[in-house]
C-alpha beads as a LAMMPS data file, in Angstrom:
LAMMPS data file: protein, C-alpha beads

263 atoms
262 bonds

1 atom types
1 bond types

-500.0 500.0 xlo xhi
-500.0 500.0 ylo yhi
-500.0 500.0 zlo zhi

Masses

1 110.0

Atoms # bond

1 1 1 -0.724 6.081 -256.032
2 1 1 2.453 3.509 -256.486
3 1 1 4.055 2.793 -253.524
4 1 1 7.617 5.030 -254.239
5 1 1 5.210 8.048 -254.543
6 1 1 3.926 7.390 -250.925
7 1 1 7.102 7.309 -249.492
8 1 1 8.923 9.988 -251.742
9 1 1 9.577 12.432 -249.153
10 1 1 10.267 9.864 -246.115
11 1 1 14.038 10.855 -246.271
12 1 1 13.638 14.802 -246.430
13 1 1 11.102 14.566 -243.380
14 1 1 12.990 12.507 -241.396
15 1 1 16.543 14.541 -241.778
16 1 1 14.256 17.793 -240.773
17 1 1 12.632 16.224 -238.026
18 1 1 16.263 14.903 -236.590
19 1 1 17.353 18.385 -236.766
20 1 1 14.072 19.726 -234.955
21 1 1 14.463 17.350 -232.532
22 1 1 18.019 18.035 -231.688
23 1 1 17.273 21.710 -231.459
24 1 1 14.290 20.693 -229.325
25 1 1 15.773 18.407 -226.666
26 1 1 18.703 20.815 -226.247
27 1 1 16.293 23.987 -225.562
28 1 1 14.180 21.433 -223.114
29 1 1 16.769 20.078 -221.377
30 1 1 18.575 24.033 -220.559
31 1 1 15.181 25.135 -220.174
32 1 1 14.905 28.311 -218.203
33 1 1 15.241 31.217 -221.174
34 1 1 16.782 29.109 -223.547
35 1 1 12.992 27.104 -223.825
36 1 1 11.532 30.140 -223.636
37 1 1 13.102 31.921 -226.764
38 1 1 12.697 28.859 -228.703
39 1 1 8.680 28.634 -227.798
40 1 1 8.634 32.394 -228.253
41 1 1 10.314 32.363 -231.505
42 1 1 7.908 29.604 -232.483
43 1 1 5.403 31.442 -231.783
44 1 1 6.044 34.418 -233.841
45 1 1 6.679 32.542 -237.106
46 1 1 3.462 30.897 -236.443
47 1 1 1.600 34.398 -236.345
48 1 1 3.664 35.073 -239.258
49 1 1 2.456 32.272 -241.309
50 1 1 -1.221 32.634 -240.333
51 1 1 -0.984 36.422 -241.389
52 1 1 0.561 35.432 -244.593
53 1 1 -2.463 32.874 -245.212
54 1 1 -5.126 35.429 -243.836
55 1 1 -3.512 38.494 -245.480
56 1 1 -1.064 37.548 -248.327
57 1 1 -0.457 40.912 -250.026
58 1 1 0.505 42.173 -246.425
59 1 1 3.669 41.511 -246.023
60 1 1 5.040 43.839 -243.316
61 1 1 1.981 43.165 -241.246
62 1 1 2.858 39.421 -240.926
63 1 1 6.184 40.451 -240.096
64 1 1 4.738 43.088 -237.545
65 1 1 2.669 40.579 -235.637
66 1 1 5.278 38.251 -236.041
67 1 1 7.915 39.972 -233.796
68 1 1 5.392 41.235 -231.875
69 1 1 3.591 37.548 -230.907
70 1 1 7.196 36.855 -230.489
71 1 1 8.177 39.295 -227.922
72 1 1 4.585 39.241 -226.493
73 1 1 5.441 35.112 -225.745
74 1 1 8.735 35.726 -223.963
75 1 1 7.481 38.718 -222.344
76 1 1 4.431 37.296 -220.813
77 1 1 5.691 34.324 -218.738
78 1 1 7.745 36.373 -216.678
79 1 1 5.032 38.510 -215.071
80 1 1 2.449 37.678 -212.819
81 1 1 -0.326 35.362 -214.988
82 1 1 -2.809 38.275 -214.210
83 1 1 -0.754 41.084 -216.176
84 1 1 0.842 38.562 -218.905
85 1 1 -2.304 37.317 -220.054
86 1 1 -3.256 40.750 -221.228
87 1 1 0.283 40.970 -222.661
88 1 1 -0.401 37.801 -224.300
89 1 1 -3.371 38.163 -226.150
90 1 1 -2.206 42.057 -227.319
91 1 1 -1.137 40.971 -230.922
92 1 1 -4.477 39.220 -231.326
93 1 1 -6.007 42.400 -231.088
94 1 1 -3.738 44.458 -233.055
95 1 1 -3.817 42.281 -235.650
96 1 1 -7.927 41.918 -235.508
97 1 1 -8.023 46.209 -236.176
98 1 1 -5.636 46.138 -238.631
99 1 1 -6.568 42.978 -241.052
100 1 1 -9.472 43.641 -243.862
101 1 1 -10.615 40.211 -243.985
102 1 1 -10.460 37.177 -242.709
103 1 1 -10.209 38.249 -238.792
104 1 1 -12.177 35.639 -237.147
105 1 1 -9.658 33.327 -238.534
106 1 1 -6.778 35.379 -237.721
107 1 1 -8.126 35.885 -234.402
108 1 1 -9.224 32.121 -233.170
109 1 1 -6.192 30.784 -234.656
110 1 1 -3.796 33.615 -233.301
111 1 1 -5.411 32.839 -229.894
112 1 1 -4.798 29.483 -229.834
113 1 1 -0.712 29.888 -230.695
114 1 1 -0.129 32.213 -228.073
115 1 1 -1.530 30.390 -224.877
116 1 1 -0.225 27.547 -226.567
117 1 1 3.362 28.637 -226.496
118 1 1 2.310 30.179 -223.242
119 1 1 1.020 26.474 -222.156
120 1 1 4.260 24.891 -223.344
121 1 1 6.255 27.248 -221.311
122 1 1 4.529 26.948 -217.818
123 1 1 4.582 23.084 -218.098
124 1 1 8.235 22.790 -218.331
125 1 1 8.548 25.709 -215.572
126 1 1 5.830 24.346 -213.270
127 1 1 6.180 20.482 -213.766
128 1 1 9.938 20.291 -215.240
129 1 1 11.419 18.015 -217.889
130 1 1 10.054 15.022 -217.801
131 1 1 6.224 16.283 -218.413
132 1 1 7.125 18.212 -221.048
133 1 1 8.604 15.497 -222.706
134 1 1 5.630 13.277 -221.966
135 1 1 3.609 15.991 -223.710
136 1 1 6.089 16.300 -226.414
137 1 1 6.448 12.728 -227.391
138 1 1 2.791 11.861 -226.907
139 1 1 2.167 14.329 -229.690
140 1 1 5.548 12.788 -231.703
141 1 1 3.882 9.745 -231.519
142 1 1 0.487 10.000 -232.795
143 1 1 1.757 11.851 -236.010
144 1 1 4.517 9.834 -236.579
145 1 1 2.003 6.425 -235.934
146 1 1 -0.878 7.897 -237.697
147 1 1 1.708 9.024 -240.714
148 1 1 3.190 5.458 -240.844
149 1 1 -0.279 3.626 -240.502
150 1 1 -2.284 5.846 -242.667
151 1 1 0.158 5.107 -245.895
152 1 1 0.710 1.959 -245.100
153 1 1 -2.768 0.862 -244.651
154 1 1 -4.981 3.501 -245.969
155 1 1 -8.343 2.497 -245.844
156 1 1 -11.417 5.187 -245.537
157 1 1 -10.161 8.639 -245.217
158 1 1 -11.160 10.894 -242.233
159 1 1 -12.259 14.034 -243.620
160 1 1 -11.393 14.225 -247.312
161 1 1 -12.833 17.550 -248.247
162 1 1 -10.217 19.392 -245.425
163 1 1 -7.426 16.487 -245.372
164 1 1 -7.349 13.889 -248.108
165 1 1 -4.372 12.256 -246.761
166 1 1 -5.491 11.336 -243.400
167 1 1 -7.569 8.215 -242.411
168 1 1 -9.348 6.425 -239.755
169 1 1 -6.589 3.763 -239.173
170 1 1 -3.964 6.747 -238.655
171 1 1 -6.209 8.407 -236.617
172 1 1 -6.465 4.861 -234.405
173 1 1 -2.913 4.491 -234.405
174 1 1 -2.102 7.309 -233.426
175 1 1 -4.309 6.924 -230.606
176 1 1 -2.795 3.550 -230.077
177 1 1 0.800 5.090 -230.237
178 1 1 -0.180 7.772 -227.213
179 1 1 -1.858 4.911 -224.796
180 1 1 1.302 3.579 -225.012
181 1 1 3.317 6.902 -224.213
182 1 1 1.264 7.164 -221.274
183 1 1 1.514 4.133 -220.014
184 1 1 5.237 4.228 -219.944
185 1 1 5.469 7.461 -218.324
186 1 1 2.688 6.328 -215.875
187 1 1 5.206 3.157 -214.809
188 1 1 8.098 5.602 -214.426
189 1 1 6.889 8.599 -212.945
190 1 1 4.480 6.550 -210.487
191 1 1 1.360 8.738 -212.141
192 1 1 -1.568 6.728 -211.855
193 1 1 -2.891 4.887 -215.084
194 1 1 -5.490 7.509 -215.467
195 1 1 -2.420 9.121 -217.315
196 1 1 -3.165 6.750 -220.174
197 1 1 -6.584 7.938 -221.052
198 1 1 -4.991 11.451 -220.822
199 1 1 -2.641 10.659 -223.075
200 1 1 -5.490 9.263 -225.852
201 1 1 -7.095 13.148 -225.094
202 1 1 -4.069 14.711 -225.817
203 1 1 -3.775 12.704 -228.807
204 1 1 -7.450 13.983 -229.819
205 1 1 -6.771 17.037 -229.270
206 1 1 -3.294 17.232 -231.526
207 1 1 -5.753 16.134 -233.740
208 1 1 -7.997 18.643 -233.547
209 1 1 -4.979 21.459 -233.692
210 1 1 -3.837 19.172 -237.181
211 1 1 -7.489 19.046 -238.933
212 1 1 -8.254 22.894 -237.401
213 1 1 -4.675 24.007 -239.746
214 1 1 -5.813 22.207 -242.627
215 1 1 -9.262 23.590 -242.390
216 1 1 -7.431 26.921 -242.767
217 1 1 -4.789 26.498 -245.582
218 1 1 -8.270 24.710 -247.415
219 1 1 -10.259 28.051 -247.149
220 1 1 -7.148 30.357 -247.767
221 1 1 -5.882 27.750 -250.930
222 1 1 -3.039 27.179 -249.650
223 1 1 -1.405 23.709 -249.687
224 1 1 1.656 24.522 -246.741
225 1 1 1.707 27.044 -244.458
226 1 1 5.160 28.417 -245.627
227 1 1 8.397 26.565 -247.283
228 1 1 10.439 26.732 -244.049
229 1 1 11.077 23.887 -242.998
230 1 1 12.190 21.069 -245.939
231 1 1 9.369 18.041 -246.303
232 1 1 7.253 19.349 -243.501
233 1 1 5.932 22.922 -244.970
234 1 1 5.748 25.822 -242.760
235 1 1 5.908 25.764 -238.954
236 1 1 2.313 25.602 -238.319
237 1 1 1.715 22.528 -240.963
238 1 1 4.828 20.832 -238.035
239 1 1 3.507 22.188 -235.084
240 1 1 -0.016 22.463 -235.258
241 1 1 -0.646 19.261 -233.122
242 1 1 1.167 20.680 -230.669
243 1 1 -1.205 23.471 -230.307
244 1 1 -4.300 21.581 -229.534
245 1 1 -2.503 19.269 -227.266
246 1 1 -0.923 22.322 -225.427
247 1 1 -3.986 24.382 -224.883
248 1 1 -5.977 21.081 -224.065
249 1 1 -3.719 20.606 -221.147
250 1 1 -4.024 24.312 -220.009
251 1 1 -6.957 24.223 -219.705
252 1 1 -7.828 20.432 -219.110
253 1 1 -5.185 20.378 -216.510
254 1 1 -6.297 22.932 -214.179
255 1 1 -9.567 20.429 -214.085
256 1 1 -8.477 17.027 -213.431
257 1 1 -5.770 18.034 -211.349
258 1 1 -1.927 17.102 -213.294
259 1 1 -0.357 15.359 -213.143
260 1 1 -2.855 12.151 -212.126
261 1 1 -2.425 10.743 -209.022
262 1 1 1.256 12.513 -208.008
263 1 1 0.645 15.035 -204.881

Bonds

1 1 1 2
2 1 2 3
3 1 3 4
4 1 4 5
5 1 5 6
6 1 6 7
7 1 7 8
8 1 8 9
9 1 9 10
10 1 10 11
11 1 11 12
12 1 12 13
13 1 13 14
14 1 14 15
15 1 15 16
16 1 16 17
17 1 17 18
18 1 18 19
19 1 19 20
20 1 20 21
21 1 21 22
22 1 22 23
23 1 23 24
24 1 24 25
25 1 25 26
26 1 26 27
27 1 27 28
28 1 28 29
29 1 29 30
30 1 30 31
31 1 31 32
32 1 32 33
33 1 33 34
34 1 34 35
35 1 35 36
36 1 36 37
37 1 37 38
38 1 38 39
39 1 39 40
40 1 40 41
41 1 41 42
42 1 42 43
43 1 43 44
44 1 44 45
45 1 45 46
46 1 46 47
47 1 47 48
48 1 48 49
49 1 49 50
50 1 50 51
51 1 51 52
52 1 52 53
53 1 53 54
54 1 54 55
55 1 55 56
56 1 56 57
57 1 57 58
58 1 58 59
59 1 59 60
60 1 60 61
61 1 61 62
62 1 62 63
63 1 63 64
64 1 64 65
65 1 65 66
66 1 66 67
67 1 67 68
68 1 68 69
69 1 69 70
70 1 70 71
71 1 71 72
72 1 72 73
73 1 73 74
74 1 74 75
75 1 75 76
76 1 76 77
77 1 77 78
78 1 78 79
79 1 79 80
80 1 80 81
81 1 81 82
82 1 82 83
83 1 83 84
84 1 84 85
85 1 85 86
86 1 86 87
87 1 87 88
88 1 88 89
89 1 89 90
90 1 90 91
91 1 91 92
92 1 92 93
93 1 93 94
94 1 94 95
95 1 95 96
96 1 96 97
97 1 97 98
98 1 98 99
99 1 99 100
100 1 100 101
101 1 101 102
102 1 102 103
103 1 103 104
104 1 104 105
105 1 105 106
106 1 106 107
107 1 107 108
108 1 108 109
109 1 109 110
110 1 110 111
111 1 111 112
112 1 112 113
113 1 113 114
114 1 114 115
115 1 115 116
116 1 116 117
117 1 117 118
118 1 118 119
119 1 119 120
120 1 120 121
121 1 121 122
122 1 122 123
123 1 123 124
124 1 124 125
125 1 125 126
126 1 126 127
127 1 127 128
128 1 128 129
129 1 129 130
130 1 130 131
131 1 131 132
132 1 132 133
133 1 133 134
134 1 134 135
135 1 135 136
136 1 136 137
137 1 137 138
138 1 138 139
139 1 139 140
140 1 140 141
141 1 141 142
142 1 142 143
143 1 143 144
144 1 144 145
145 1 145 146
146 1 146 147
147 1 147 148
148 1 148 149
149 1 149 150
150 1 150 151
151 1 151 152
152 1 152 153
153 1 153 154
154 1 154 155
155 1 155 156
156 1 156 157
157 1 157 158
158 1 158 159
159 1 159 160
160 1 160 161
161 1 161 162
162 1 162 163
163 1 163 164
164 1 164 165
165 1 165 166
166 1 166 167
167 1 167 168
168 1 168 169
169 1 169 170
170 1 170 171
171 1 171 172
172 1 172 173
173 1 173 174
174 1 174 175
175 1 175 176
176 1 176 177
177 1 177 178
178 1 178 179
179 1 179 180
180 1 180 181
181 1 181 182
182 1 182 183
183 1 183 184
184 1 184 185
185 1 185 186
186 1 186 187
187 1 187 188
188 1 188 189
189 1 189 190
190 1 190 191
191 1 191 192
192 1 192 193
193 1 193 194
194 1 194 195
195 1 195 196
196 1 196 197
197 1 197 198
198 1 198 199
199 1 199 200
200 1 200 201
201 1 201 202
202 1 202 203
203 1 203 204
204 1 204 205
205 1 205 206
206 1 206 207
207 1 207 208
208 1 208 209
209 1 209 210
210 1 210 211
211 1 211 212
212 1 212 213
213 1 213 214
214 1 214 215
215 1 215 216
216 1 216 217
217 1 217 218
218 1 218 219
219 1 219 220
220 1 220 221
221 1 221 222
222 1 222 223
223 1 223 224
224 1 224 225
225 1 225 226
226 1 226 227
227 1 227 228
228 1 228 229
229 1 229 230
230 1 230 231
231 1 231 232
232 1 232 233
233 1 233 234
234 1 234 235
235 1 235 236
236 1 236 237
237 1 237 238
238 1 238 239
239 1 239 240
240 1 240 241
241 1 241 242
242 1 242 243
243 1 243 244
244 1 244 245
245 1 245 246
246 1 246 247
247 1 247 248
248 1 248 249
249 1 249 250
250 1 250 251
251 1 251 252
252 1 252 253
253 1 253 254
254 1 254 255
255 1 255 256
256 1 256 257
257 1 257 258
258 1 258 259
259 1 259 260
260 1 260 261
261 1 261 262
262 1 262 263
């Protein structure tokens, strides 16, 4: 591969990912339910996208559990956690009695997206801006470091058979690039420097969430989740680091005690 070929859609990623940021920081900084509809809408074209893989001559049903993961997401975090956790995992089992095939995909994957969203939504209600941000760029960073580092250095590949494009050295970086996140928000929040080796785990994690996605367009033959969004594929091929990292730090969180060493 010549070098113009490596870096042949640089341009079209970058002017998507200035518009998704854009859109992001403007929903995170209202947050409240402007967030809140943006995660929730998220959330149902993710559904939609994993039906579409799971189920491709289905149409309406990926559009069913679409809205309904949608509605489900925006729904849930404004009830008690003990009746919108029910709520939140509904479309999971609608979905599971009415696919043919493929349902312990649909289901494990469809799982993960909604306490994801549902984890990105109680972070910036119960710990405010700047943690979701930390969260947010953390996972920025190690794609965008392991994306940089793995074309510019290459080297041997991390698991060709599911993701021929990534390698060990972006998979460093990009661990590299989130010790460095958390170090900066450990200096200015006052967290202690534990928040560092968090910050590696949530880059693990994103990982996972990224290899877990192409695991699943591998099996289904698929090479992007959809066309939505222009050099990055569908919304789960962008966002499916942020679903590791998110559910990580729901659960992970409620362990170690977040953030590390603020009262």
């Amino acid at each position: 591969m010549n070098d113009t070929s490596k870096w042949s859609d640089l341009m079209i990623r970058l002017g998507s990912a200035i518009l998704m940021v854009i859109i992001g920081l403007l929903a995170l900084t209202f947050g409240g339910h402007v967030f809140h509809i943006l995660v929730a809408v998220i959330c149902g074209l993710m559904i939609w996208e994993l039906v579409r893989m799971v189920a491709p001559l289905n149409a309406p049903l990926a559009l069913q559990l679409g809205a309904l993961s949608a509605v489900a997401s925006f729904v849930a975090i404004y009830l008690p956690t003990g009746f919108g956790l029910p709520l939140l995992l509904a479309p999971t089992f609608v979905g599971f009695a009415q696919l043919v095939r493929n349902r312990v995909v649909f289901m494990i994957f469809s799982v993960m997206v909604l306490l994801a969203g549902f984890g990105m939504m109680s972070v910036r209600d119960d710990l405010g801006f700047i943690w979701m941000l930390w969260l947010i760029v953390t996972v920025v960073a190690t794609d965008a470091l392991g994306y940089f580092a793995g074309r510019m250095i290459g080297g041997p590949k991390f698991w060709p058979a599911v993701s021929p494009k990534k390698t060990w050295s972006g998979t460093l970086f990009g661990w590299i690039g989130a010790a460095i996140v958390g170090f900066a928000f450990a200096l200015y929040t006052g967290a202690s420097l534990e928040l560092i080796g968090v910050s590696v785990a949530i880059a693990m994690a994103s990982q996972m969430g990224d290899i877990a996605e192409s695991a699943i367009k591998r099996m289904m033959g698929v090479k992007d989740s959809s066309t939505l969004i222009p050099g990055h594929g569908g919304v789960l091929d962008r966002f499916d680091g942020m679903l590791g990292a998110a559910v990580f730090l729901l659960i992970v969180g409620q362990i170690i005690g977040f953030p590390p060493g603020i009262v």
